[in-house]
Biopython code that builds the backbone (N, CA, C, O; Angstrom):
import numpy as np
from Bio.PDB.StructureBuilder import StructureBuilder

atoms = [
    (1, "UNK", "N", (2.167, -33.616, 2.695)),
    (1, "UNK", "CA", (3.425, -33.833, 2.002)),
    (1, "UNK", "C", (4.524, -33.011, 2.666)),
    (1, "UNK", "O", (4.443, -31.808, 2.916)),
    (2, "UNK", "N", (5.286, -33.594, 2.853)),
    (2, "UNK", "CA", (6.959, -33.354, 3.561)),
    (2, "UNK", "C", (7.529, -32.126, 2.912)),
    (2, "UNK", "O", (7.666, -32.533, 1.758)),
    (3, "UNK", "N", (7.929, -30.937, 2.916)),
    (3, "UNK", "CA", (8.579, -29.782, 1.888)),
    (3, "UNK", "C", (10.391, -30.071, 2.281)),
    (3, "UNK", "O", (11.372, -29.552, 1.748)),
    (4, "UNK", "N", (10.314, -31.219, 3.546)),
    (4, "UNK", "CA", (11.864, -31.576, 3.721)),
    (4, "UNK", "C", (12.471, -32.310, 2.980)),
    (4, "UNK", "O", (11.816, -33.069, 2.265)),
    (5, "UNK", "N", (13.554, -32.312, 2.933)),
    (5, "UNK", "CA", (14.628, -32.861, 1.620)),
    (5, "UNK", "C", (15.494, -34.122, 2.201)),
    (5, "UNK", "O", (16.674, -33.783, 2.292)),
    (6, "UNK", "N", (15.338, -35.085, 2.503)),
    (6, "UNK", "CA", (16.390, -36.101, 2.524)),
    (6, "UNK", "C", (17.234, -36.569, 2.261)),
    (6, "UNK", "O", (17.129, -37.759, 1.961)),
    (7, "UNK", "N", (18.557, -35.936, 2.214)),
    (7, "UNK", "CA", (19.990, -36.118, 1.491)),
    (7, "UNK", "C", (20.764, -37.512, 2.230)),
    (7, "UNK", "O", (21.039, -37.633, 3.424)),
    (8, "UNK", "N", (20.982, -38.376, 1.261)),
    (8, "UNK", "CA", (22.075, -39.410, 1.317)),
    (8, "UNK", "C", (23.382, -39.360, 1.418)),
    (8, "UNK", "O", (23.619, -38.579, 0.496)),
    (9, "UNK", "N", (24.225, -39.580, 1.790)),
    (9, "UNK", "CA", (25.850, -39.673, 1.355)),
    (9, "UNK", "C", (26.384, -41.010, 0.475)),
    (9, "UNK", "O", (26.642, -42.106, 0.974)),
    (10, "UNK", "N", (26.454, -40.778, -0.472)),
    (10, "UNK", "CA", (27.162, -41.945, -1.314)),
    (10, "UNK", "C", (28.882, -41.956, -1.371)),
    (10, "UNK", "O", (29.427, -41.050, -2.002)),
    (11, "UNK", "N", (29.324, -42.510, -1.014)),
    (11, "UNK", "CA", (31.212, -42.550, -0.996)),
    (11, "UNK", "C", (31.249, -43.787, -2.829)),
    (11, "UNK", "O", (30.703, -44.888, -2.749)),
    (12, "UNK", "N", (31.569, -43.582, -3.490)),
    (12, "UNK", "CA", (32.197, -44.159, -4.417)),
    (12, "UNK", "C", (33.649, -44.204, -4.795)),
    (12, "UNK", "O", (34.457, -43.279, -4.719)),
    (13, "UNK", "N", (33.885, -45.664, -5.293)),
    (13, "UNK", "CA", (35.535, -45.708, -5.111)),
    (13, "UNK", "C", (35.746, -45.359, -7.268)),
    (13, "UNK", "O", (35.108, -45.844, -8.202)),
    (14, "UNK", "N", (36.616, -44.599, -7.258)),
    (14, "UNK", "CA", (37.382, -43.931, -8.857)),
    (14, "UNK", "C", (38.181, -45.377, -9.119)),
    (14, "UNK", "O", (38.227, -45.878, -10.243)),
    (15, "UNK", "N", (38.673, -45.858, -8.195)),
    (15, "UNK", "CA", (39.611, -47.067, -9.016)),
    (15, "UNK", "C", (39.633, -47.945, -9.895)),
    (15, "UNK", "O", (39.063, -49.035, -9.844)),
    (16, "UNK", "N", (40.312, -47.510, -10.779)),
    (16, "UNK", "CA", (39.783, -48.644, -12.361)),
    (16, "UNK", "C", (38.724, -48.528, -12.661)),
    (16, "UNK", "O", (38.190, -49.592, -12.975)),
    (17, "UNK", "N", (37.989, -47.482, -12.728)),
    (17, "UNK", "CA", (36.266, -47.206, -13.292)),
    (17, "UNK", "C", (36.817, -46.519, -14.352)),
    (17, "UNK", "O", (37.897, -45.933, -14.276)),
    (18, "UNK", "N", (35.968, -46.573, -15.559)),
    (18, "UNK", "CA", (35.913, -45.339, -16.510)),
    (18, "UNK", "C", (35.589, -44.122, -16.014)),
    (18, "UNK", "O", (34.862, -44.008, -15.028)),
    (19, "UNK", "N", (36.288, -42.730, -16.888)),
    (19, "UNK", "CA", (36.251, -41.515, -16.012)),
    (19, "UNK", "C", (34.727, -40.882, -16.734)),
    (19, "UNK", "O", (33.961, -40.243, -16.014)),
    (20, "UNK", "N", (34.379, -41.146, -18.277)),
    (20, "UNK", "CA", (32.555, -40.749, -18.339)),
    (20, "UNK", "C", (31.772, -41.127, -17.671)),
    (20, "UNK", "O", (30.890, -40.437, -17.158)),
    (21, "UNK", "N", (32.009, -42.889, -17.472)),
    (21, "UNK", "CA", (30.828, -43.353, -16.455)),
    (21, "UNK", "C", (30.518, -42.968, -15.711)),
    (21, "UNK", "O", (29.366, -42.562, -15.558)),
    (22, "UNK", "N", (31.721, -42.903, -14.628)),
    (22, "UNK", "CA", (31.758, -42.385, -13.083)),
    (22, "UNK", "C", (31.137, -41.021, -13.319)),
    (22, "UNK", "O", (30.165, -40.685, -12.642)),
    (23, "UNK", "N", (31.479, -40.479, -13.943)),
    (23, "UNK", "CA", (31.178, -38.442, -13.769)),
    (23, "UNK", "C", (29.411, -39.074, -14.130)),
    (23, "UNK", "O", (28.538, -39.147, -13.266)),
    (24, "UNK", "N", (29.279, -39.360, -15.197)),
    (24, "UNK", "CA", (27.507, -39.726, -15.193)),
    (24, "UNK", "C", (26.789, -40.206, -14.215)),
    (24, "UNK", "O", (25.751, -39.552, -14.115)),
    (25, "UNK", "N", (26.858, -40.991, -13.497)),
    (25, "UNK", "CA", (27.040, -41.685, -12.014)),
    (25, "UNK", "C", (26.593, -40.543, -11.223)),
    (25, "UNK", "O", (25.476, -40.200, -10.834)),
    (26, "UNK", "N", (27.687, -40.077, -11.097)),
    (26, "UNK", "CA", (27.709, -38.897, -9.933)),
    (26, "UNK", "C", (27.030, -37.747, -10.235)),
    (26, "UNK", "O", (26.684, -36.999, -9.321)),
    (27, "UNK", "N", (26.705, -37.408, -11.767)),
    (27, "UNK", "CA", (25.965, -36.109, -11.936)),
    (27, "UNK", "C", (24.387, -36.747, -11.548)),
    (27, "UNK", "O", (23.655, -35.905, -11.030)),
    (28, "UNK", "N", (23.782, -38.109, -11.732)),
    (28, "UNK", "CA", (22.999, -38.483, -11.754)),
    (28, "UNK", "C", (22.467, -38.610, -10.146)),
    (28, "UNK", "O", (21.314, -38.309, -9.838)),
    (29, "UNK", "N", (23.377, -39.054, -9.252)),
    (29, "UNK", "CA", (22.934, -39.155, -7.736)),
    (29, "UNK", "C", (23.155, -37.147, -7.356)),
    (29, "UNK", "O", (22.523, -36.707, -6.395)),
    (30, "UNK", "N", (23.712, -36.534, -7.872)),
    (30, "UNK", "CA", (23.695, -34.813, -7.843)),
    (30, "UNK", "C", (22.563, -34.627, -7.486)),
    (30, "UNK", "O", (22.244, -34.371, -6.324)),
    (31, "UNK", "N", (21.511, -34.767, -8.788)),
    (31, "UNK", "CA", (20.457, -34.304, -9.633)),
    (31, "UNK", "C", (19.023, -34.921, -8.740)),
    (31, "UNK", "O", (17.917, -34.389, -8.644)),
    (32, "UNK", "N", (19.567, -36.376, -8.084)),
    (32, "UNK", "CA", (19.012, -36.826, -7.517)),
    (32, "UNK", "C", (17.517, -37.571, -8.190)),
    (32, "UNK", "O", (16.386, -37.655, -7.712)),
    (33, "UNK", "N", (18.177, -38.111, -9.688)),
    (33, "UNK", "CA", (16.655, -38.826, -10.387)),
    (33, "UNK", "C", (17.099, -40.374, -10.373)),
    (33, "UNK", "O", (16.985, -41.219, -11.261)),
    (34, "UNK", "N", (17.816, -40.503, -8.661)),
    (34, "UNK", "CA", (17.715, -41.806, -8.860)),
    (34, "UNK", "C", (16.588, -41.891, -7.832)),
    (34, "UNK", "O", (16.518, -42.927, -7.172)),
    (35, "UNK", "N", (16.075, -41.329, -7.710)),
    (35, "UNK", "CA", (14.783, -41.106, -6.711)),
    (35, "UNK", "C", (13.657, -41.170, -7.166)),
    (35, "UNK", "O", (13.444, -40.806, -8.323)),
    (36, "UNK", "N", (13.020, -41.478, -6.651)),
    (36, "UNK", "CA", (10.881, -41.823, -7.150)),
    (36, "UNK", "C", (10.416, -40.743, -7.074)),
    (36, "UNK", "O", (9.471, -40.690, -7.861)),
    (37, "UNK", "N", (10.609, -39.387, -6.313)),
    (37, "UNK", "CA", (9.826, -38.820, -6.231)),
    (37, "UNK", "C", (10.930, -37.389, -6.918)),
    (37, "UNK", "O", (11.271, -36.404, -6.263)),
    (38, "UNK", "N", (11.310, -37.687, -8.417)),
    (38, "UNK", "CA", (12.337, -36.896, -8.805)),
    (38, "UNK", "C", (11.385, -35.781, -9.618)),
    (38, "UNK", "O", (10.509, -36.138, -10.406)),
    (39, "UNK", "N", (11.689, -34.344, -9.305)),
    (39, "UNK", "CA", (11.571, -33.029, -9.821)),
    (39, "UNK", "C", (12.952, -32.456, -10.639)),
    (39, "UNK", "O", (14.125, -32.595, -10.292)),
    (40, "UNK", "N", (12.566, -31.960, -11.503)),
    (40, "UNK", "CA", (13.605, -31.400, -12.248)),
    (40, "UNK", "C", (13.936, -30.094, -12.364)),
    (40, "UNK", "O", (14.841, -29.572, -13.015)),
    (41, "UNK", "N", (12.526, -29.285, -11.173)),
    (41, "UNK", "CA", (12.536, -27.748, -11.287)),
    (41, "UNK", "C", (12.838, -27.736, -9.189)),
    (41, "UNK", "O", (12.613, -26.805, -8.416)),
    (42, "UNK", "N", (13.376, -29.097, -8.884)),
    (42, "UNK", "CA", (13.850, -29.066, -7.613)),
    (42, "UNK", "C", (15.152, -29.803, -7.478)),
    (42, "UNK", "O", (15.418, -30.723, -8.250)),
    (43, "UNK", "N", (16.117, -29.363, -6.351)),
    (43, "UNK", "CA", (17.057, -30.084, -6.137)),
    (43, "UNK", "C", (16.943, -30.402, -4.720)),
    (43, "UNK", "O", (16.792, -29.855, -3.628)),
    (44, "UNK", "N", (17.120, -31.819, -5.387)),
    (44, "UNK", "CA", (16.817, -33.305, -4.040)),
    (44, "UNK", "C", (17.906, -33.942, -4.441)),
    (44, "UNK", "O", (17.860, -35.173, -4.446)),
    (45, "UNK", "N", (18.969, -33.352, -4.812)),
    (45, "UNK", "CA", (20.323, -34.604, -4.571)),
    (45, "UNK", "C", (20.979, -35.097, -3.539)),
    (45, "UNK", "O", (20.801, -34.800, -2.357)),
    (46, "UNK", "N", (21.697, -35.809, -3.954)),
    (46, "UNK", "CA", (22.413, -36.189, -2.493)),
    (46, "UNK", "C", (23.803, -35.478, -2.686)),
    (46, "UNK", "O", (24.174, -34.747, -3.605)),
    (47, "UNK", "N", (24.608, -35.992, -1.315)),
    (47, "UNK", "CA", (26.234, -35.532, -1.199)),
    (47, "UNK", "C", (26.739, -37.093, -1.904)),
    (47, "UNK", "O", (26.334, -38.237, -1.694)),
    (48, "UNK", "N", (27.669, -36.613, -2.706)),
    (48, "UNK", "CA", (28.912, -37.691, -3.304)),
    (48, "UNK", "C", (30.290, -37.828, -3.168)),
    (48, "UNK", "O", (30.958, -37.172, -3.967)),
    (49, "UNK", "N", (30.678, -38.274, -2.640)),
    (49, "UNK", "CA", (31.911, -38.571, -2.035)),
    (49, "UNK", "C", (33.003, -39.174, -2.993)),
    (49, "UNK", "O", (32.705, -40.364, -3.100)),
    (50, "UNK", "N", (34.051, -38.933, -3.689)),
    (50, "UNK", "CA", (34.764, -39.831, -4.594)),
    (50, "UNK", "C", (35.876, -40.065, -4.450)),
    (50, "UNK", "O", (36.570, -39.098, -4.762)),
    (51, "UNK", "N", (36.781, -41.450, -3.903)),
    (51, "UNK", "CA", (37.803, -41.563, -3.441)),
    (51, "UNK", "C", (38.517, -42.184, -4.676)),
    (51, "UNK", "O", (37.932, -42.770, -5.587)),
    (52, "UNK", "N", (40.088, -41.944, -4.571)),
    (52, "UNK", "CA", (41.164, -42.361, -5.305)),
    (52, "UNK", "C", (40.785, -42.230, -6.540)),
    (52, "UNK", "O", (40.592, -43.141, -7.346)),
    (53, "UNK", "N", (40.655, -40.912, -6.731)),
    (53, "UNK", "CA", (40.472, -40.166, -7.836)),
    (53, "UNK", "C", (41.807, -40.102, -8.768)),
    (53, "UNK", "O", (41.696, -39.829, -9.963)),
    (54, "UNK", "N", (43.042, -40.359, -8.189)),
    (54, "UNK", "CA", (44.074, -40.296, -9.290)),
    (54, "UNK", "C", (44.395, -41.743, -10.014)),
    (54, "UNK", "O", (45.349, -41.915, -10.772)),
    (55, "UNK", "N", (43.707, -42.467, -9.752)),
    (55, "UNK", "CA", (43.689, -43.945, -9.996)),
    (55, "UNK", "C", (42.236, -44.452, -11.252)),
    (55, "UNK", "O", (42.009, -45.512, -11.836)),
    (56, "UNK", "N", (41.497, -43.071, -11.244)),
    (56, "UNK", "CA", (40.715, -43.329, -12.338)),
    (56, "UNK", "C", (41.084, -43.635, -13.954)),
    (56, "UNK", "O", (41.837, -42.882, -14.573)),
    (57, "UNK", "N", (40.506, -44.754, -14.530)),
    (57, "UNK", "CA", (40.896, -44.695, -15.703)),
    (57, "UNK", "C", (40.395, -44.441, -17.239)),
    (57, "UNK", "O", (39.216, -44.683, -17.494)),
    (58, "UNK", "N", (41.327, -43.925, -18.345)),
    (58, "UNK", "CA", (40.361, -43.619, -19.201)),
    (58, "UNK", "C", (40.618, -44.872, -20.416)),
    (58, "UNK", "O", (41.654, -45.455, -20.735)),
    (59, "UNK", "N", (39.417, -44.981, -20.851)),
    (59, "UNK", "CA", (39.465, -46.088, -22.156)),
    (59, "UNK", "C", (40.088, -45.230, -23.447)),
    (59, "UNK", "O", (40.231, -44.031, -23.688)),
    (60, "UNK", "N", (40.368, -46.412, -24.112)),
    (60, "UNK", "CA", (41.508, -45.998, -25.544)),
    (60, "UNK", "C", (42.621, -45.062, -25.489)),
    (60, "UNK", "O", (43.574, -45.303, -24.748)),
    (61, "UNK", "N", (42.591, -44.224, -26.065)),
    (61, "UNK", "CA", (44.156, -43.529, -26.341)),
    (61, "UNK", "C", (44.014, -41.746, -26.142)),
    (61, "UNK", "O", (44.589, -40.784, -26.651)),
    (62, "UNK", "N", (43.015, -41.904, -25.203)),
    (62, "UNK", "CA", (42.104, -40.697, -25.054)),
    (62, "UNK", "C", (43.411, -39.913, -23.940)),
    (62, "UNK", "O", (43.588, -38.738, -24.259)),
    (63, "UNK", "N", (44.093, -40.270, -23.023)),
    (63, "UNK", "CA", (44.967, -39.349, -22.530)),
    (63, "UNK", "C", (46.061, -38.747, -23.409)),
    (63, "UNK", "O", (46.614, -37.730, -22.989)),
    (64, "UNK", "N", (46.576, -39.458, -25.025)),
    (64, "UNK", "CA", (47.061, -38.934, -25.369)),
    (64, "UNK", "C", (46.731, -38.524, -26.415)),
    (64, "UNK", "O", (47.703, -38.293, -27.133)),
    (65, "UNK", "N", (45.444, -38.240, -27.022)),
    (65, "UNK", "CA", (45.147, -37.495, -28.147)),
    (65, "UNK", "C", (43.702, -36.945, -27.613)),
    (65, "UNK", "O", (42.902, -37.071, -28.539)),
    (66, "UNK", "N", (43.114, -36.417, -26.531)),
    (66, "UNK", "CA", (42.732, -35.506, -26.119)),
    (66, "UNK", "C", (43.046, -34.304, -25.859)),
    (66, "UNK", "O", (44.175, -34.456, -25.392)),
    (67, "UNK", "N", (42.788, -32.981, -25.830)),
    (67, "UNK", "CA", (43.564, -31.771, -26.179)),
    (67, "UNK", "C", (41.926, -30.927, -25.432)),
    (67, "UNK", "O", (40.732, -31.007, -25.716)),
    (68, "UNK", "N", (42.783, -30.111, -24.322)),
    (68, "UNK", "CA", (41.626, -28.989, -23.752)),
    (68, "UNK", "C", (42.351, -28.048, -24.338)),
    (68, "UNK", "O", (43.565, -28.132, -24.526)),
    (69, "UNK", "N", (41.475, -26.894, -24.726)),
    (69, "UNK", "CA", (41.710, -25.980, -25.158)),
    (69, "UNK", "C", (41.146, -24.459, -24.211)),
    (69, "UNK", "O", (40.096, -24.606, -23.586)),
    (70, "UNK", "N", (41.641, -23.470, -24.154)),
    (70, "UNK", "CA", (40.903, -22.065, -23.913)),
    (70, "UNK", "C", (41.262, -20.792, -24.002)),
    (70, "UNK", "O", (42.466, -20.601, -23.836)),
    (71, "UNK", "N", (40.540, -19.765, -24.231)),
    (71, "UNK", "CA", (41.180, -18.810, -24.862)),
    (71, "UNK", "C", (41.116, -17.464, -23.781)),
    (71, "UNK", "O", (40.239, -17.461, -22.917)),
    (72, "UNK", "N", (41.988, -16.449, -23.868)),
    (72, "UNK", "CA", (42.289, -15.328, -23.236)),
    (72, "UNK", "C", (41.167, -14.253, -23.830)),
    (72, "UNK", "O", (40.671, -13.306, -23.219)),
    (73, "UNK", "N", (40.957, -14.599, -24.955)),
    (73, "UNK", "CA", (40.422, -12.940, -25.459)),
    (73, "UNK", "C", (41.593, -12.168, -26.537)),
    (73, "UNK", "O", (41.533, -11.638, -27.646)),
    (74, "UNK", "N", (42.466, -12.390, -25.711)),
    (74, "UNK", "CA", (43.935, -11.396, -26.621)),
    (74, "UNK", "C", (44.032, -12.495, -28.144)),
    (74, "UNK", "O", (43.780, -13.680, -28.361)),
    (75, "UNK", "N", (44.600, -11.186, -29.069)),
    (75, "UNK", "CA", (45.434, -12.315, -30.406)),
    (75, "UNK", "C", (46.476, -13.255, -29.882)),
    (75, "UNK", "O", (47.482, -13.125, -29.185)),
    (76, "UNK", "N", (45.734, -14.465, -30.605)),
    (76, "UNK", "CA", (47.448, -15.536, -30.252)),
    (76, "UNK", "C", (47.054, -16.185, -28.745)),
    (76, "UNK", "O", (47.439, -17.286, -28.350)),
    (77, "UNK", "N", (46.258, -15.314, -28.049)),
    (77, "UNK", "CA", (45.863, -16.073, -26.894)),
    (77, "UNK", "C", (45.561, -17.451, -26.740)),
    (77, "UNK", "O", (45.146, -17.684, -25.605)),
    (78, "UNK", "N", (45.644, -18.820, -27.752)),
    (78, "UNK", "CA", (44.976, -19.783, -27.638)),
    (78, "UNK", "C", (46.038, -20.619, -26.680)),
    (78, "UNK", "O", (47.248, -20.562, -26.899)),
    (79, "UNK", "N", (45.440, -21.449, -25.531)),
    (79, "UNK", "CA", (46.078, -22.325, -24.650)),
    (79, "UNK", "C", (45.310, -23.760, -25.231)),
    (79, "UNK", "O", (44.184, -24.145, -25.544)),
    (80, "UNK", "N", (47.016, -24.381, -25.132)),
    (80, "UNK", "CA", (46.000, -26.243, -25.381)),
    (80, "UNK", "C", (46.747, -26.559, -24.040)),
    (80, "UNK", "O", (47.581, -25.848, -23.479)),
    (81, "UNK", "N", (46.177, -28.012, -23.573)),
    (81, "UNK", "CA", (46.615, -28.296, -22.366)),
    (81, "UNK", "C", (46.017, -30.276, -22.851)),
    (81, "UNK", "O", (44.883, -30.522, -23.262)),
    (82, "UNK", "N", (46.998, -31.242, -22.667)),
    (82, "UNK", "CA", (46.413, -32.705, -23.402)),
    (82, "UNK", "C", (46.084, -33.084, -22.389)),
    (82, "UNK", "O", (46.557, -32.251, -21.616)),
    (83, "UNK", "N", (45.363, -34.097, -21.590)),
    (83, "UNK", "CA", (43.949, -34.842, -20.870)),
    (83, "UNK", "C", (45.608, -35.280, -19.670)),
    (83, "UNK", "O", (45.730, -35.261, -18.445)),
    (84, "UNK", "N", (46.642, -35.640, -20.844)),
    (84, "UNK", "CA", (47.011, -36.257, -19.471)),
    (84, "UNK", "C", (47.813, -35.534, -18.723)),
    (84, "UNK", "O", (47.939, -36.007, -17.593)),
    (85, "UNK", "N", (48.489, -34.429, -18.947)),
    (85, "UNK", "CA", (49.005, -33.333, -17.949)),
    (85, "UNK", "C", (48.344, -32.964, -17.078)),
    (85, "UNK", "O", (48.836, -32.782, -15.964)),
    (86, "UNK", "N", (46.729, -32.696, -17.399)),
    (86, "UNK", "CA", (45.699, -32.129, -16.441)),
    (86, "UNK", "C", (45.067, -32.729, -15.498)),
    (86, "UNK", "O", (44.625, -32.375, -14.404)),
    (87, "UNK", "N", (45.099, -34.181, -16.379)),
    (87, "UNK", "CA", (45.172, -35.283, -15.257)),
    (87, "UNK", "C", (46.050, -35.638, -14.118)),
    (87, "UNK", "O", (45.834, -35.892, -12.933)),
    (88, "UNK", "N", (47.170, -35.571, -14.899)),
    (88, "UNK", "CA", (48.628, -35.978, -13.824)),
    (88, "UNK", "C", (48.662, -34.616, -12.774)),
    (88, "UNK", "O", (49.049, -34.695, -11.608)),
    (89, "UNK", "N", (48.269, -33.588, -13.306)),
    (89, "UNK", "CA", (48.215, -32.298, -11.944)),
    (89, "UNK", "C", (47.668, -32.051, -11.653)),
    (89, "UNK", "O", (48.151, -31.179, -10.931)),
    (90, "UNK", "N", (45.990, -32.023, -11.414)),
    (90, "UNK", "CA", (45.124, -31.674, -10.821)),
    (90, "UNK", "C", (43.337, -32.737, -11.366)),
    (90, "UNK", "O", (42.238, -32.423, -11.824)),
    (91, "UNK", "N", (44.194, -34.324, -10.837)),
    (91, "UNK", "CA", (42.921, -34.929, -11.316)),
    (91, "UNK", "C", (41.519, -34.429, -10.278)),
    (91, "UNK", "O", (40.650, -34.160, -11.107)),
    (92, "UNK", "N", (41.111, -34.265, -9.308)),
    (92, "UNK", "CA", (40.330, -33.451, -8.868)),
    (92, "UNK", "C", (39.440, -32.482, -9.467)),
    (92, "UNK", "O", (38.227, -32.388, -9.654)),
    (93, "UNK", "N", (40.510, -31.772, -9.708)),
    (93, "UNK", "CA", (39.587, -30.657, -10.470)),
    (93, "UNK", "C", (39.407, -31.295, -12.209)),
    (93, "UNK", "O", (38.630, -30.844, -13.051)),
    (94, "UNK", "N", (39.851, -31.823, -12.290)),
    (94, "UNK", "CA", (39.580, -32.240, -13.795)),
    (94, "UNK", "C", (37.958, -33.228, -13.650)),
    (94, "UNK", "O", (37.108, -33.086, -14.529)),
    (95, "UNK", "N", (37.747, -34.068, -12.601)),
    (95, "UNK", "CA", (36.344, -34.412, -12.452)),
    (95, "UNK", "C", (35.238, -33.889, -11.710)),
    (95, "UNK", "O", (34.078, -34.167, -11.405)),
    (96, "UNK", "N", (36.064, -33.056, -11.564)),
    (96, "UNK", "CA", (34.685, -31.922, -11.449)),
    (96, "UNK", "C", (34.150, -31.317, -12.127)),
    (96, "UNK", "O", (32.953, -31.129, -11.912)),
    (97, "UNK", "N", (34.793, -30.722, -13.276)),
    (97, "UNK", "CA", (34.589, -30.318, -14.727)),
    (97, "UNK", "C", (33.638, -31.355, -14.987)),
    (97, "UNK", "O", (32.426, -31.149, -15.049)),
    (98, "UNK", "N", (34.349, -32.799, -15.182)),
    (98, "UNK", "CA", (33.224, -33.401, -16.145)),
    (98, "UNK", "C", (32.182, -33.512, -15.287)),
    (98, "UNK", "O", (31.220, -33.143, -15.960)),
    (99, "UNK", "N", (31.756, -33.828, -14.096)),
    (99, "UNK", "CA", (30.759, -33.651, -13.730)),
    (99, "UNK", "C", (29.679, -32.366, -13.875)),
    (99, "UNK", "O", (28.487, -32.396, -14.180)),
    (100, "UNK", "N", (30.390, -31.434, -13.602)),
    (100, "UNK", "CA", (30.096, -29.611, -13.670)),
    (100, "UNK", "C", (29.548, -29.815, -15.339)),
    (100, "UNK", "O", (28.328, -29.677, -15.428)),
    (101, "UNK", "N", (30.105, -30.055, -16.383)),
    (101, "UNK", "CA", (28.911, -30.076, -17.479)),
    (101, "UNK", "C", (28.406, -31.269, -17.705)),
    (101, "UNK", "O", (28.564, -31.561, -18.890)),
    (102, "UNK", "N", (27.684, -32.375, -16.898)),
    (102, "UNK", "CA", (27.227, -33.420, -17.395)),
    (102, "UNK", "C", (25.932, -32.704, -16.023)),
    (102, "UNK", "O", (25.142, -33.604, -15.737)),
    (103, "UNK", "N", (25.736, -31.840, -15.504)),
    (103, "UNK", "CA", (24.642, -31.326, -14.927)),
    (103, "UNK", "C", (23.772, -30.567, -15.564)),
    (103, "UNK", "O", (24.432, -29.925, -16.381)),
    (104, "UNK", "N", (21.964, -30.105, -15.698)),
    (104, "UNK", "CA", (21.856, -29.418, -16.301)),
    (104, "UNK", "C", (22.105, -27.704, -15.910)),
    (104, "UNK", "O", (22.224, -27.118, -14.834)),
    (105, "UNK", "N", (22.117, -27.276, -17.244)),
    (105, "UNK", "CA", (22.357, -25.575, -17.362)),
    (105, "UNK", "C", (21.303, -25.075, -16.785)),
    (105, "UNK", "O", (20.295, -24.857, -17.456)),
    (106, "UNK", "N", (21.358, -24.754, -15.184)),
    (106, "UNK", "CA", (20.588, -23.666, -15.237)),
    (106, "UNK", "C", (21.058, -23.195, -13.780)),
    (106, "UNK", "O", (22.217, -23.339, -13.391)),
    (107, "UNK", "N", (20.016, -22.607, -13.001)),
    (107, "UNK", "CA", (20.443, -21.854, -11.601)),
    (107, "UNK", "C", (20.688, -22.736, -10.657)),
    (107, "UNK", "O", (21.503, -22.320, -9.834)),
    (108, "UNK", "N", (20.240, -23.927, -10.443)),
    (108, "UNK", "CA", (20.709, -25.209, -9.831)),
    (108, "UNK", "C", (21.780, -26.118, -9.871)),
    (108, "UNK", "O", (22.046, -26.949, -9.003)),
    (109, "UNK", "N", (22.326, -25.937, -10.825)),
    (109, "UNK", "CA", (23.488, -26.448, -11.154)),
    (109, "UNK", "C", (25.146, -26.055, -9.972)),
    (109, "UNK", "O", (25.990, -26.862, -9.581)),
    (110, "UNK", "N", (25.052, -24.411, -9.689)),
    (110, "UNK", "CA", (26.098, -24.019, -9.152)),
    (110, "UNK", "C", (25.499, -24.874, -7.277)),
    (110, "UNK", "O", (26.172, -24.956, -6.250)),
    (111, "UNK", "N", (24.358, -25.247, -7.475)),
    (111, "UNK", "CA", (24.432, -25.905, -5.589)),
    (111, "UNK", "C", (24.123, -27.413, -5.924)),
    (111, "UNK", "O", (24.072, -28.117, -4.915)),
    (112, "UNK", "N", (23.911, -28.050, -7.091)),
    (112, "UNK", "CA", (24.420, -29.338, -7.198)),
    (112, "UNK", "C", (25.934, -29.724, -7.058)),
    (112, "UNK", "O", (26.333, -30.614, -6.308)),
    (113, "UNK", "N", (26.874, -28.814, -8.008)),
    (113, "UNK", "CA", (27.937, -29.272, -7.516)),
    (113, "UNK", "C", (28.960, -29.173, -6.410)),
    (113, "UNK", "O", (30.092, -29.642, -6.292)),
    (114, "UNK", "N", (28.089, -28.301, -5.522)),
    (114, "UNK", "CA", (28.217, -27.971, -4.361)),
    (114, "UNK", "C", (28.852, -29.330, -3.217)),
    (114, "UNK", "O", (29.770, -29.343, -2.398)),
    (115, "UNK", "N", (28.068, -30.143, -3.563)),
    (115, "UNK", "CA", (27.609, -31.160, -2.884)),
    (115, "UNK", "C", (28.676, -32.563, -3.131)),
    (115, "UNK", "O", (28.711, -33.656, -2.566)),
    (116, "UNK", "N", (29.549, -31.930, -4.308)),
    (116, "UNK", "CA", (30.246, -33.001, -4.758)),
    (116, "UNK", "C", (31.991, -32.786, -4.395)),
    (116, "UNK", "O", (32.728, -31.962, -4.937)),
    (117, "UNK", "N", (32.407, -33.869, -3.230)),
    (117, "UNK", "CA", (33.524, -33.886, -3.096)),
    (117, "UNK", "C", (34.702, -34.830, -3.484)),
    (117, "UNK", "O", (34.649, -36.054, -3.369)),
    (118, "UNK", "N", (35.734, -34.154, -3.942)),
    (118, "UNK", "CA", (36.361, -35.623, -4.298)),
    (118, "UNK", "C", (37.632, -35.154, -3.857)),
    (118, "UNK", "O", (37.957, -33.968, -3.799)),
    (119, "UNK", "N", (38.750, -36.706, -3.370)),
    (119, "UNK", "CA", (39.855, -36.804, -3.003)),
    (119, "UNK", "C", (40.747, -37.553, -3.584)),
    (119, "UNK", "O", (41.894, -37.605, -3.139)),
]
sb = StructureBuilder()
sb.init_structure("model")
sb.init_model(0)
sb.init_chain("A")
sb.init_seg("    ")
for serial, (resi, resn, name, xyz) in enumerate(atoms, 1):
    if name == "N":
        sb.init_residue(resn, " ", resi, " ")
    sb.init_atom(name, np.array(xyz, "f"), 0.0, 1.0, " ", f" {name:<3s}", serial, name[0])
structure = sb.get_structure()
């Protein structure tokens, strides 16, 4: 048996896709259990590639009554920030997030999403 790892490159296009699907998609080719010979205490993912990422779209009314939230620590510290500001300035990093928790929690996670680029 092979202890070598065979990584794929998948390029997927964001355009007019839903933005859960796609992030599920992509955490799933990460994780690499679209594979036969899938371990879950190994990482055999592939690289994912995601183009025209600002062109992704979200279903219902979710850019404008979605609300991220996070806190400083200090009193009064609470920040909201709504889906579509964060979208409109840094969609990139906003699907990486959803990908980044649609991976599992553990020590593998920080070199799954390693692997995931988007433009």
């Amino acid at each position: 048996m092979s202890t070598e790892i065979k990584r794929d490159k998948h390029a997927l296009d964001a355009s007019g896709h839903p933005a859960g699907r796609l992030a599920s998609e992509t955490a799933v080719l990460l994780m690499g259990k679209h594979k036969v010979n899938f371990q879950s205490n190994l990482d055999q993912g592939d690289f994912v590639e995601i183009n025209n990422i600002n062109q992704l779209a979200f279903t219902g009314k979710k850019l404008e009554k979605n609300v991220y939230q996070r806190h400083s620590g200090y009193p009064g510290g609470l920040k909201t920030s709504p889906l579509a500001k964060i979208f409109k300035e840094e969609p990139a990093r906003l699907f990486t997030k959803m990908v980044y928790n649609m991976l599992p929690k553990n020590k593998l996670r920080k070199e799954m999403i390693k692997r995931l680029k988007v433009n």
